[in-house]
N, C-alpha and C positions, 0 to 999 in steps of 0.2 A: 733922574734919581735925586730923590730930597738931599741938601748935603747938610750937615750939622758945624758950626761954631767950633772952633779948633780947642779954644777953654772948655766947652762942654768936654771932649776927649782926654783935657789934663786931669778936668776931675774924676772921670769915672774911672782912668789911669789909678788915680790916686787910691779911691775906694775900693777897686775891687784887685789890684794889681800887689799889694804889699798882702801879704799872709796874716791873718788876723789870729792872734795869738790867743786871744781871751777866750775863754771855754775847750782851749787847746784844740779847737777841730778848722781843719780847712776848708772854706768855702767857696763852692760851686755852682754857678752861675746854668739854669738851662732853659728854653725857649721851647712855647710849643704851641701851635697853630690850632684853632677846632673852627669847625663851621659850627652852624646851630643844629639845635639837637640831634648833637652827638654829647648829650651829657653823660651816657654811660660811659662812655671811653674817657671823657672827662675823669670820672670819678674812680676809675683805675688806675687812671696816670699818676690819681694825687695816692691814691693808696696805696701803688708802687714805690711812688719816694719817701713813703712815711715809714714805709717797713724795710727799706735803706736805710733811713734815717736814725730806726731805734736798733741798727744793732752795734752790738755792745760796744766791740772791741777795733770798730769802725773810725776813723780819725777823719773822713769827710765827711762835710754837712751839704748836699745840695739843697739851692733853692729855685724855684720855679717863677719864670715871668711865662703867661701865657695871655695869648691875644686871639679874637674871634672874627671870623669870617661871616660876614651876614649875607654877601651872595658870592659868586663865582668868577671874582674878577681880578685878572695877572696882573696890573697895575698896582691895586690895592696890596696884593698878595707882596707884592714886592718891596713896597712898604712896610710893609710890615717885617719881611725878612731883616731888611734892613736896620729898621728900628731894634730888633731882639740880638742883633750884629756889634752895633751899636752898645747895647747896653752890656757886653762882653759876656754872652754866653757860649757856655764850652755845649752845645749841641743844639739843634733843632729838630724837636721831632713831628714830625705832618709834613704838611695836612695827609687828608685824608684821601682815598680816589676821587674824591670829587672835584679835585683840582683839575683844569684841564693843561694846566702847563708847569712846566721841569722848572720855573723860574727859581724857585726855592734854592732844588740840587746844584744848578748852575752858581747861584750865589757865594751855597757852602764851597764849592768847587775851588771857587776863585779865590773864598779868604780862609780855606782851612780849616771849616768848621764842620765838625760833624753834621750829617743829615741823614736821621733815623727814621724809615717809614715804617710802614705796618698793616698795610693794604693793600691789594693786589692794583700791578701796574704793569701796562702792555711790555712784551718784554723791547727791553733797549739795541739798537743798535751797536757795530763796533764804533764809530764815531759818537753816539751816547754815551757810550761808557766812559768816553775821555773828557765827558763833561758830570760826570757823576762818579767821579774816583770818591770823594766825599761821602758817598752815600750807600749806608747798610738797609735791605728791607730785611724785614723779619717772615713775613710772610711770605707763605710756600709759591715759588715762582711756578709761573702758568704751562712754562715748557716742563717741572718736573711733574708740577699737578695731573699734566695730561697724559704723560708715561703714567702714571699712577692709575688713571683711568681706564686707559689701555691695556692694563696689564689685569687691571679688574674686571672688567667689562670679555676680553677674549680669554684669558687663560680661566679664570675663575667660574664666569657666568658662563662662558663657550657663548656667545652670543655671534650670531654670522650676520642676522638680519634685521635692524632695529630703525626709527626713525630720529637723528637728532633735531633737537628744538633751539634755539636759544634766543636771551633777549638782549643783550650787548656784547659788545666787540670783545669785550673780557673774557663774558662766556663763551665766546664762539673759538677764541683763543687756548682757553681750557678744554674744549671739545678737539682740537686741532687734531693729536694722534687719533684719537675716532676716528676721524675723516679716513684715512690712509688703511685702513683694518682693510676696507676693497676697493680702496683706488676711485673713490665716489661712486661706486657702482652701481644704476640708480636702481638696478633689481635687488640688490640688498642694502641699500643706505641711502634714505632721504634724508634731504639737509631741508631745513624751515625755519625762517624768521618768525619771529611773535609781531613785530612789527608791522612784517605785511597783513596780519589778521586782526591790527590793534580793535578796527571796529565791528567787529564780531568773529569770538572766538569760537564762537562754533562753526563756523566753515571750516575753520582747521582740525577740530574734533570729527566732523563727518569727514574729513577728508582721509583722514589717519584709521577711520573706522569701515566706508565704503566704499574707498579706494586703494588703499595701501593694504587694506588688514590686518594692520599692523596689531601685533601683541606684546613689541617689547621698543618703549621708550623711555628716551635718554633725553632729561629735560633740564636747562640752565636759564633760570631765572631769577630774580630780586623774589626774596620771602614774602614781602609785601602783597606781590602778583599771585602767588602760589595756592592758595585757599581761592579765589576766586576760579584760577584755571582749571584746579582738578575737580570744583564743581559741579563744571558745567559738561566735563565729560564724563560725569556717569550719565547723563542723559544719553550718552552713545556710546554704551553699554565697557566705556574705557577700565571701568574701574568693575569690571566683572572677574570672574576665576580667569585661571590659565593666565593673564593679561599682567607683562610687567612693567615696571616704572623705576628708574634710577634718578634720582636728585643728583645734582653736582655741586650746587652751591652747600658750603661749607657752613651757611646757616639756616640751611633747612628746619633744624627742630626748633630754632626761634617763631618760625609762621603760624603759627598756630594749627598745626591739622586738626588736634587732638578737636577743638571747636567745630570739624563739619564731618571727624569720623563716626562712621554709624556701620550697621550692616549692609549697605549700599556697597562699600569699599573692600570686596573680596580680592582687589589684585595686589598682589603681591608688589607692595614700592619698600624700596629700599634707597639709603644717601650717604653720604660720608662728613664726617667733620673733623677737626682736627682732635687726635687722640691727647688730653689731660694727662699729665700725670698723676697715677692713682693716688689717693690718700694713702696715709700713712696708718695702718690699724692701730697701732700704738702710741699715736698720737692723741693728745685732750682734744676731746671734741669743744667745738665754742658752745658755751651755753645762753649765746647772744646772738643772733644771726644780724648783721647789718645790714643793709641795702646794696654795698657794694660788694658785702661774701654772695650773695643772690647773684648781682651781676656775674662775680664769677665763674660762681657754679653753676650759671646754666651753659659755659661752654660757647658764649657768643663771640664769636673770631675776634671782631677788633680790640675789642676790651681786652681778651686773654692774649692779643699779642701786641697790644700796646704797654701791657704788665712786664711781657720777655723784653719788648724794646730796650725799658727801663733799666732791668734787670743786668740784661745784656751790656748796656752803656756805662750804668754804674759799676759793676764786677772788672770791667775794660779800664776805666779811668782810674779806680785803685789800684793796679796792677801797674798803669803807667805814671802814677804817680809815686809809685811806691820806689818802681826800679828808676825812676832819676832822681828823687830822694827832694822832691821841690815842685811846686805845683806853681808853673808860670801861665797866668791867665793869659788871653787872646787880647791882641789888639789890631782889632783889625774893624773895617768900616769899608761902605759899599763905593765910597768916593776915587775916583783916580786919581793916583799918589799919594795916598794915603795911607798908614798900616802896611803892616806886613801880613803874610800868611803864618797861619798859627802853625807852629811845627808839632808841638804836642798833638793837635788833633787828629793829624796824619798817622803816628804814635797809636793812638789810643783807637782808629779806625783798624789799621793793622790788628792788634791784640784783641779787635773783636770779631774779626774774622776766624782766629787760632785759636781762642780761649775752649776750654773745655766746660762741659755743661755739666760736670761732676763737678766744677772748680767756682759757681757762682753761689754765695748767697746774699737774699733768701734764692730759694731755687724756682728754674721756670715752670710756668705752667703747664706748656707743651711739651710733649717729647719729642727726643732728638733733634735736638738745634746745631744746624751746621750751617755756616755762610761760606759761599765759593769766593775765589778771587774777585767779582766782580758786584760782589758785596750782595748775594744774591743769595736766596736758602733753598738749597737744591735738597737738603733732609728734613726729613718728619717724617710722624707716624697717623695713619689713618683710621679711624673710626668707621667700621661699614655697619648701620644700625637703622630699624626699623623707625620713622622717623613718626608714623602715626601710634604706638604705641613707644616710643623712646625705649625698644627692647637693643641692646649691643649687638650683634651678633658677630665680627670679626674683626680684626686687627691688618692692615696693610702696612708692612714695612720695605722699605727702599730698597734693603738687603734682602732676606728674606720671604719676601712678599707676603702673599697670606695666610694668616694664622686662626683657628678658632677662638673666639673670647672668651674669655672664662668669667663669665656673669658675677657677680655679687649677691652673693646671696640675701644680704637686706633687700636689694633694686628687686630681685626676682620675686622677693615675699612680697613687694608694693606694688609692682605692676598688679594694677586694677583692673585696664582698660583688657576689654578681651578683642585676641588678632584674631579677628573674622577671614583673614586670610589662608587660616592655615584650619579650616573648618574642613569636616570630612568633605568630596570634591565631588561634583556629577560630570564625568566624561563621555561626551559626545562619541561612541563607537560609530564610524562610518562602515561604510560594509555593502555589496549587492547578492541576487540572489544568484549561488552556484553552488550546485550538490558537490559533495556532501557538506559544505561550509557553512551554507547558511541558506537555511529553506522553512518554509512556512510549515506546522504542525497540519495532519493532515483535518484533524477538529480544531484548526483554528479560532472559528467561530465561538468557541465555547470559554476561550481564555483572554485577556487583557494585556496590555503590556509588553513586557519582554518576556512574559511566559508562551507567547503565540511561537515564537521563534524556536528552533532548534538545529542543532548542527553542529561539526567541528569546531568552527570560531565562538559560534554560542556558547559552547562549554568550556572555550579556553578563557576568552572575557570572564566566564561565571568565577573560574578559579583564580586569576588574576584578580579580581576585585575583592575575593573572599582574604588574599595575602596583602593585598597594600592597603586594603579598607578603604572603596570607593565604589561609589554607585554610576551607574550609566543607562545610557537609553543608546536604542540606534537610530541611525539614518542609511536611509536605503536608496544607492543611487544605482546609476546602470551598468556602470563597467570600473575595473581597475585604474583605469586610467591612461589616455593615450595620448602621446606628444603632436601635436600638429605643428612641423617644422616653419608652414608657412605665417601660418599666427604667432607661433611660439606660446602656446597656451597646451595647456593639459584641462583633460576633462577625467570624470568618474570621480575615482577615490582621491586621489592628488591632488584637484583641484580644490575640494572639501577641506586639505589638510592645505593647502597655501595659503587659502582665504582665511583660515581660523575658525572657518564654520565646525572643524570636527577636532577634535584631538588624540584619536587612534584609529587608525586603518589597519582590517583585519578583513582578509579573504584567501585565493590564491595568487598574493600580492608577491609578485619576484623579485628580491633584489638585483636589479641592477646600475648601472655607474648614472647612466642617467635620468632614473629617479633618483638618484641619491643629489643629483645637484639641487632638486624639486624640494624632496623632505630627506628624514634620517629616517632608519633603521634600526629597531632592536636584533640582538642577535638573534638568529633563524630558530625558528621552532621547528624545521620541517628541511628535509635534504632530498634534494629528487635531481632527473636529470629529463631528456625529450628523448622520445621513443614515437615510433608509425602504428596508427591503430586503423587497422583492416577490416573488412568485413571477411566474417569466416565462415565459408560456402559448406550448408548441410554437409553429410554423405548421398549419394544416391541411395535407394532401396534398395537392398540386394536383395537377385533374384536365386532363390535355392536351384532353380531347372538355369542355371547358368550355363549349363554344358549342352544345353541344347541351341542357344544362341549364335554359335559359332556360325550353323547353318541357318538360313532362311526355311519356313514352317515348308514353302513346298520344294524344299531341296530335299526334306526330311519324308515328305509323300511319295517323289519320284522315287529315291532311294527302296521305301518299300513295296512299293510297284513295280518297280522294277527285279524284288526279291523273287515277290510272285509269280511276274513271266518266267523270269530264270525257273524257277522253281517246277512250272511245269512244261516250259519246254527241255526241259532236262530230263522230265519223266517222259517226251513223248518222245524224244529222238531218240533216250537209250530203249526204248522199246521196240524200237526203228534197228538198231542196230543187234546183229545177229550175235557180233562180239559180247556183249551182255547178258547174254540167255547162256544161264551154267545148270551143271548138275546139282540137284539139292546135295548128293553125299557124294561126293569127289573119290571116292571107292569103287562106285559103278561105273565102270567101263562105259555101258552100254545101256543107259538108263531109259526109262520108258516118259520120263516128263523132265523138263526142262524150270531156270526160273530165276526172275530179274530182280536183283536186289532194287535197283534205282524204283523205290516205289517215291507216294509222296514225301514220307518222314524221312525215309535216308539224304533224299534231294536236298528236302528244306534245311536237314541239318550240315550236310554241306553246304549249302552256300552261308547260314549261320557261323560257322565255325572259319571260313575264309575269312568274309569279314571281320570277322573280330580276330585274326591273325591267327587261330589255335590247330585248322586243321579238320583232317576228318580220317576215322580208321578205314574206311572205302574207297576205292576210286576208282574212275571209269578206266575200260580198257579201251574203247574204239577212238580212231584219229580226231573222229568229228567230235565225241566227247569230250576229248581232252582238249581239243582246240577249245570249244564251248566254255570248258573248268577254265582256261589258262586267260581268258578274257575275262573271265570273273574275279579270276585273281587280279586282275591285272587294273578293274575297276575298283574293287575294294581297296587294293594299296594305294592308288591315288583317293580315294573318297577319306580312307582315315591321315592317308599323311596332311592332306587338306585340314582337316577335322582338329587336328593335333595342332599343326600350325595358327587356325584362326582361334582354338583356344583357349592359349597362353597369350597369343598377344592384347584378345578382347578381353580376356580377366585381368590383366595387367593393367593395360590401357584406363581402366575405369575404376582404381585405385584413387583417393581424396588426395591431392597434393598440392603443396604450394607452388609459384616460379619464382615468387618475390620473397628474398629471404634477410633483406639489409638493401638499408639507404640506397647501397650503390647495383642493387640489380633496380630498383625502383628508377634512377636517374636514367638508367639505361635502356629502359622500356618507355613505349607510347604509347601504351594501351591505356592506363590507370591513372589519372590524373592524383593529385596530392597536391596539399596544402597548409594553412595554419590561420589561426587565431591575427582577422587584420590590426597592423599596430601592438601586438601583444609582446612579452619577452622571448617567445619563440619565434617571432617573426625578425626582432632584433634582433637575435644570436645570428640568423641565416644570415641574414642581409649588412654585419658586421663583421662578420669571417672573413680571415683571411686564409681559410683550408680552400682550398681546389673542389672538391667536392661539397661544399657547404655552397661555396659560389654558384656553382651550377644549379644544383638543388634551389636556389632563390630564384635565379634566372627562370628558371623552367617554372617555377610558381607563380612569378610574375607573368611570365607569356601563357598562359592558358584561358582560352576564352571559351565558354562565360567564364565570370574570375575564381581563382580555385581557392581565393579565402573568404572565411566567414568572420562574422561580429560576434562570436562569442563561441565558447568551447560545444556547449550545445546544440548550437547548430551544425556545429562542424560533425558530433556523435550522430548528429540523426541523418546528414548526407549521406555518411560512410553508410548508413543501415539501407537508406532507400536505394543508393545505386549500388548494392551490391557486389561489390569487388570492383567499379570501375574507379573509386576513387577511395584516399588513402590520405587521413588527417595525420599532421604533426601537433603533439599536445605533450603537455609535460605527465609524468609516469606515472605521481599521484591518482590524478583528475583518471588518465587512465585505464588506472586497475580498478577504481572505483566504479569506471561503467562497462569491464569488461567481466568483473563479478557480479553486476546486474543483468547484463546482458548475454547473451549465449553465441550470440550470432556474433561476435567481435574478439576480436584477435591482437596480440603484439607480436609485431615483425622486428627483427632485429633486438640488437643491448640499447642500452641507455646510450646518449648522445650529449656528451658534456654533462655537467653537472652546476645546479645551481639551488637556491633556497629561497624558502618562503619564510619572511618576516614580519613583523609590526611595523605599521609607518606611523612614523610622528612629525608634527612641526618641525620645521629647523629650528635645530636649538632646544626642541624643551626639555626643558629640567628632568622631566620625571621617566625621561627615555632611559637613562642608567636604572633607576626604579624598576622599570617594564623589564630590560635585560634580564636582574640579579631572580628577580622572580620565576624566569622563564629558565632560569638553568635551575630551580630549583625545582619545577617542576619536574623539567626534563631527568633530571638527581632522583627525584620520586619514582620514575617512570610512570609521574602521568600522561606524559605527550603519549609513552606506547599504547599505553591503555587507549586514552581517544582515540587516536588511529584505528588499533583495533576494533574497537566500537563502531565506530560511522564506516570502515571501508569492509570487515570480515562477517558483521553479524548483520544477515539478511535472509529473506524467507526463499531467496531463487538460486533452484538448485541446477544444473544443466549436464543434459547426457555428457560423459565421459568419453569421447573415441578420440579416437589417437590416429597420427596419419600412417601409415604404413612404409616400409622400404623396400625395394627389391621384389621379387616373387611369391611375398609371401599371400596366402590367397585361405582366408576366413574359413569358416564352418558352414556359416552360410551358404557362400558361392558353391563350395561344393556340396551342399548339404541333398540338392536332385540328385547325388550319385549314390548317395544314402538310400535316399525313398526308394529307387529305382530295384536295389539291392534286394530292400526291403519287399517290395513289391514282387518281387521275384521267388522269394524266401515264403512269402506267404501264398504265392500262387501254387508252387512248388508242392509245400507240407498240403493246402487244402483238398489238392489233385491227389496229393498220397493216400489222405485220409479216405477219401471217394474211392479211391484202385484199391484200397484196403477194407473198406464196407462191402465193393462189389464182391471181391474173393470170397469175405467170411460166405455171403450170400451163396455163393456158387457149392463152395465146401459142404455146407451145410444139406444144399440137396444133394452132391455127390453123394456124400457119406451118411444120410440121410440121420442128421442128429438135428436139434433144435439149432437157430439164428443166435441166442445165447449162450450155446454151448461150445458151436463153434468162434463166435466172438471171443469167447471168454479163455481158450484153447490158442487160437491164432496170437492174442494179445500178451498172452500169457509170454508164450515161447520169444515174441519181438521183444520183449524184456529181456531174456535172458541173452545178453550181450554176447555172455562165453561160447555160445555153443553154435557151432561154425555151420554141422548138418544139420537139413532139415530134413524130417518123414515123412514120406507119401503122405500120411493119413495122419494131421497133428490133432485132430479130436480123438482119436484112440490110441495116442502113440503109449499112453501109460495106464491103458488095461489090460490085463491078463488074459480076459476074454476073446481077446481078436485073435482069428485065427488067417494062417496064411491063402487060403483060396479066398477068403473075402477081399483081403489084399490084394492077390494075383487079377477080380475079378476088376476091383476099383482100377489097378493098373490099367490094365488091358480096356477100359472105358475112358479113362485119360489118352490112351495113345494114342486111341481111334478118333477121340475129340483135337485131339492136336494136329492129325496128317489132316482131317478134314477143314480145318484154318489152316493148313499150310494150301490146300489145293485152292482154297476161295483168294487166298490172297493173291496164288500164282495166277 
């Protein structure tokens, strides 16, 4: 360490030690260190003490020894300290971060003099700090910057998944709470030096672009760098829609973007810098701008808090000078044994720590200025603002946090530059094909675009973009999306939306927990639950002669073959028997001819009237007869009790019915295999249960060979149809009803089975998924979602027979509808026979009574008419002439009588 001449110390004792009366103000000594070009911070420091200087009622005058750093060396630096020590300054403000050692703070340290930074520095250790009591920075520390970050980046942006960047120890230190958002967790937080990429940045750009996917980076670099970086990553495609960027560095809008933005730069970046305080409206405007108001006003950190430094130190020193009423300069020097330590500046370190920022003028440039005990400024306020057009758009404060900005309406009339960021938006709709959601027009050929397309998702996209005002196209992959545990990779829709390739997933897309660690979710457009879809077995034909089935065709031959034996040996035996030969009139004793009822017709119609249980007004008298009758009986009650029995049960029996009525008759049969959609959210509900019966239900899905799942819902609908009741898909209740309203031959067995919903998938994280939400309830508010539904699932041209299964005994029109005909057929066999027995009589009357065929027709017909009248007349073609006399009568009689004994003897 240089030492200085002990007369050199009596004089500058002399000079700067006694209070200098003349011009009545007191003067103040201060020191301040610059490297090269840092002239603008230069020219703030001096325009900081000039406007200390001119006010009014002010009674200190400081003056400024400043000294320059031409490289970066602690030896020199220290020398220097020393010398500015030396010439008895009451503070040192610097250097800058470019310094790479505390030699300065250590000095202040040692002899009591204030040391003001203004730059960001790694934070200190506890043992640093006992070497830096001396030392106030003005600038916002790195530990609170990064809580600031933190609190922007997760609460504000909701960001989960982003890649940080940075290019020094500084920045990586302001990055720090980032880190911790997930634990470095390298599925959602990659960390990247610039360093390792110094020699070609585009490795790092394709790396972020076809490896990571990344859409949302958090980048910390030197302004300098920053134009060259974001370059080179529009060539990979960084700086497209959807794709965000956050700046960390505090002088971002120094870099010039405004120089390489174009329309290339659709992504959305945003940065922070430290929030100014506003002007004053009622303040004179300058109508002079000078070079260092410029400096100011563009808001470039050092400058604007090497201004506060000032500010700060000066406001402190009058306060301490004021209250011990004596301004005792420092004597003090780097030499051992030398000097004392300056007690005021310990003083005047104090009261800058405490001072209030309503309490300084001029006042600071920044807002909320607070230093903690360790001389450290753990307050301010943040600027989050569009750094390629210099648009404001929020406020971050400590307390508070974030607040909307409230633009200025001059800046908002000047903004020139137009944000190509916020241009209407083309969203990648990802999607595959599944009825009803999304299927090809059947003339597709005939149409372009996304007019080829149609379906439920089609038309909810159409209305969605008609409310938020955005265009889109699809992509068309092959499935939902399925976890491969052993890869840990997702394929279909999900993988579309991690890579970034899509940015809305729309189909029968399920929410559940584990896609949602993949992407997010808008709220559900669609509530359904899993239900069993069956194949559902025709009816058989019914057959109208069903009452003849009971019997086999030649059980029904023997039966009447066997009528006809009966029948005539009935007639031969009662003619055999003497018992059966009676008198025709039971009056004559002693009659001359004898005569056997049992002819053929009485026969036939006894055994007729047996079997059919009614009986007969005849019956035989001989033993062998009635033995004969009492076998026949005896055949007929077993033939119909038979008859009665096989008929109820084979009408019944061949009623349509199910066995499988719920999950758990299905679990509990082995007939009918069942299954689901492989990898799908039905197949995770089973195989994640913790129900008893769910458990099962998977097991037995998994054990069935061949395998009982299929790759997709469709395959699954066409199995169920081919094997015909031997197997039984689980599929959610939508998809469903949809193919069991096209289809005739399919069935829902059972209620719904839990319940769960179909939603929109987005990135993690993006923005415009609260968008998608607010939209989708507004549709649903409309009752547009009912209507779509409606539309794709109720309006179709397939209509399908109606039948219904039956219960119990009940037995159709149909089945019995042979007993009908039979009826019928009897009914008209009947009346045709009458009509014939009723032609032949007119016939016969006609030559009895010897009148015309249509006179007796007309006579006979007449009288069957007349209901009322109980007797008939011999002679009904003359009953109502006058003319007939009674021997024509007597003669007609008496040719009747003769014609009747003479049939009674042909039939004896």
């Amino acid at each position: 360490m240089h030492l200085y001449p002990v007369n050199i110390y009596v004089v500058l004792f002399l000079k700067y030690a006694l209070p200098i009366a003349a011009e009545g103000h007191t003067k103040i000594t201060v020191g301040a260190i610059f490297y090269e070009n840092e002239k603008e911070i230069e020219m703030s420091f001096d325009q900081a003490f000039r406007e200390v200087n001119n006010l009014k009622f002010s009674d200190l005058q400081f003056l400024t020894i400043k000294r320059y750093m031409p490289t970066n060396d602690s030896f020199q630096l220290q020398q220097i300290a020393c010398e500015l020590i030396s010439n008895g300054v009451a503070a040192i403000f610097g250097p800058s971060s470019k310094a790479a050692s505390d030699i300065v703070a250590q000095i202040a340290n040692t002899t009591g003099i204030p040391h003001i930074e203004y730059d960001w520095k790694l934070e200190a250790t506890r043992q640093e700090h006992l070497n830096h009591q001396m030392t106030i920075n003005v600038a916002p520390s790195l530990s609170a910057l990064s809580r600031a970050y933190f609190e922007i980046i997760k609460t504000n942006y909701e960001w989960r998944t982003f890649t940080l960047i940075y290019e020094t120890p500084e920045g990586l230190a302001r990055l720090q709470d980032l880190m911790n958002i997930h634990a470095l967790n390298t599925d959602y937080l990659k960390l990247r030096n610039l360093a390792d990429y110094a020699e070609d940045y585009r490795v790092l750009w394709k790396e972020a672009d076809e490896t990571f996917h990344e859409h949302r980076i958090i980048l910390d670099c030197e302004p300098k760098s920053l134009k060259e970086l974001l370059k080179i990553s529009v060539d990979f495609k960084l700086q497209g829609p959807f794709r965000n960027w956050f700046l960390t560095h505090l002088d971002t809008h120094s870099s010039g973007l405004k120089d390489i933005y174009n329309e290339d730069f659709k992504a959305n970046i945003t940065s922070v810098r430290l929030k100014t305080v506003d002007p004053n409206p009622y303040e004179r405007k300058k109508t002079r701008i000078t070079k260092v108001d410029q400096i100011l006003g563009s808001q470039m950190m050092l400058p604007v808090l090497i201004y506060d430094a000032v500010v700060l130190f000066a406001n402190s020193a009058r306060n301490v000078i004021a209250s011990m009423e004596q301004f005792y300069p420092p004597n003090s020097h780097c030499g051992l044994g030398y000097g004392n330590t300056w007690i005021m500046g310990g003083h005047i370190v104090q009261e800058m720590k405490t001072i209030s920022e309503d309490d300084v003028e001029p006042h600071f440039k920044t807002e909320n200025m607070k230093i903690n005990e360790y001389g450290q400024r753990t307050h301010f306020n943040l600027e989050i603002y569009k750094p390629t057009v210099n648009e404001p758009l929020m406020v971050w404060t400590p307390d508070n946090g974030i607040k909307i900005r409230r633009l200025n309406p001059e800046l908002e009339s000047s903004a020139a530059t137009p944000d190509f960021s916020v241009q209407r938006k083309v969203y990648t709709v990802v999607t595959h094909h599944e009825e009803p959601y999304f299927m090809m027009k059947q003339d597709h050929e005939n149409y372009r675009g996304q007019e080829k397309y149609e379906g439920y998702a089609v038309d909810l996209i159409r209305k969605l973009s008609e409310l938020m005002e955005f265009d889109y196209e699809f992509m068309i992959v092959n499935g939902n999306g399925k976890y491969n545990p052993e890869t840990k990779q997702w394929d279909g829709i999900i993988r579309k939306l991690i890579d970034h390739h899509a940015q809305i997933g729309v189909c029968d897309l399920t929410i559940t927990q584990l896609r949602r660690s993949a992407v997010d979710f808008t709220v559900p457009f669609m509530q359904l639950g899993i239900s069993i879809l069956h194949y559902k077995s025709p009816p058989e034909q019914k057959n109208p002669f069903a009452f003849l089935e009971p019997f086999a065709p030649e059980v029904w031959i023997y039966m009447i073959f066997a009528q006809l034996v009966m029948t005539l040996a009935f007639v031969l035996i009662a003619r055999l028997s003497y018992r059966e030969w009676m008198p025709p009139n039971p009056a004559i004793v002693d009659p001359d001819e004898l005569e056997n009822i049992w002819n053929v017709n009485n026969s036939c119609w006894l055994m007729v009237g047996s079997i059919m249980q009614q009986g007969c007004d005849i019956l035989p008298r001989g033993p062998h007869m009635r033995i004969l009758t009492g076998m026949w009986w005896f055949f007929a009650l077993m033939m119909l009790s038979t008859y009665t029995a096989n008929l109820a049960a084979f009408l019944t029996s061949n009623k349509w019915q199910s066995t499988i009525k719920s999950l758990q008759d299905l679990i509990e049969q082995d007939e009918v295999k069942f299954g689901s959609m492989r990898g799908g959210s039905t197949s995770l509900f089973f195989s994640e249960s913790n129900d008893t019966d769910y458990q099962r239900a998977w097991n037995q899905m998994k054990g069935f060979n061949p395998s009982a799942f299929t790759s997709n819902n469709k395959e699954g609908v066409d199995r169920v149809r081919k094997e015909k009741g031997n197997y039984a898909f689980l599929m959610e209740t939508t998809s469903m009803t949809y193919n069991i309203e096209r289809h005739c031959d399919l069935r829902q067995i059972g209620g719904q089975i839990g319940e769960k919903h179909y939603g929109l998938a987005v990135p993690l994280g993006a923005d415009y998924r609260t968008n998608l939400s607010v939209s989708i309830l507004q549709l649903s508010e409309k009752g547009e979602l009912y209507k779509l539904k409606n539309k794709w699932w109720k309006n179709h041209n397939v209509t399908c027979e109606s039948f219904h299964e039956v219960d119990g005994d009940e037995l159709s029109i149909i089945e019995l509808g042979g007993v009908f005909l039979v009826l019928v057929g009897g009914l008209l066999t009947g009346v045709i026979l009458g009509i014939f027995e009723f032609l032949w009589n007119v016939q016969n009357v006609a030559v009895e009574e010897r009148v015309t065929p249509w006179q007796a027709l007309k006579a006979e017909l007449i009288f069957a008419l007349k209901f009322w009248v109980r007797k008939k007349p011999m002679r009904i073609s003359s009953s109502n002439s006058s003319g007939g006399d009674k021997s024509s009568r007597r003669s007609s009689a008496s040719r009747r009588s003769s014609k009747e004994k003479t049939r009674s003897k042909t039939a004896s």
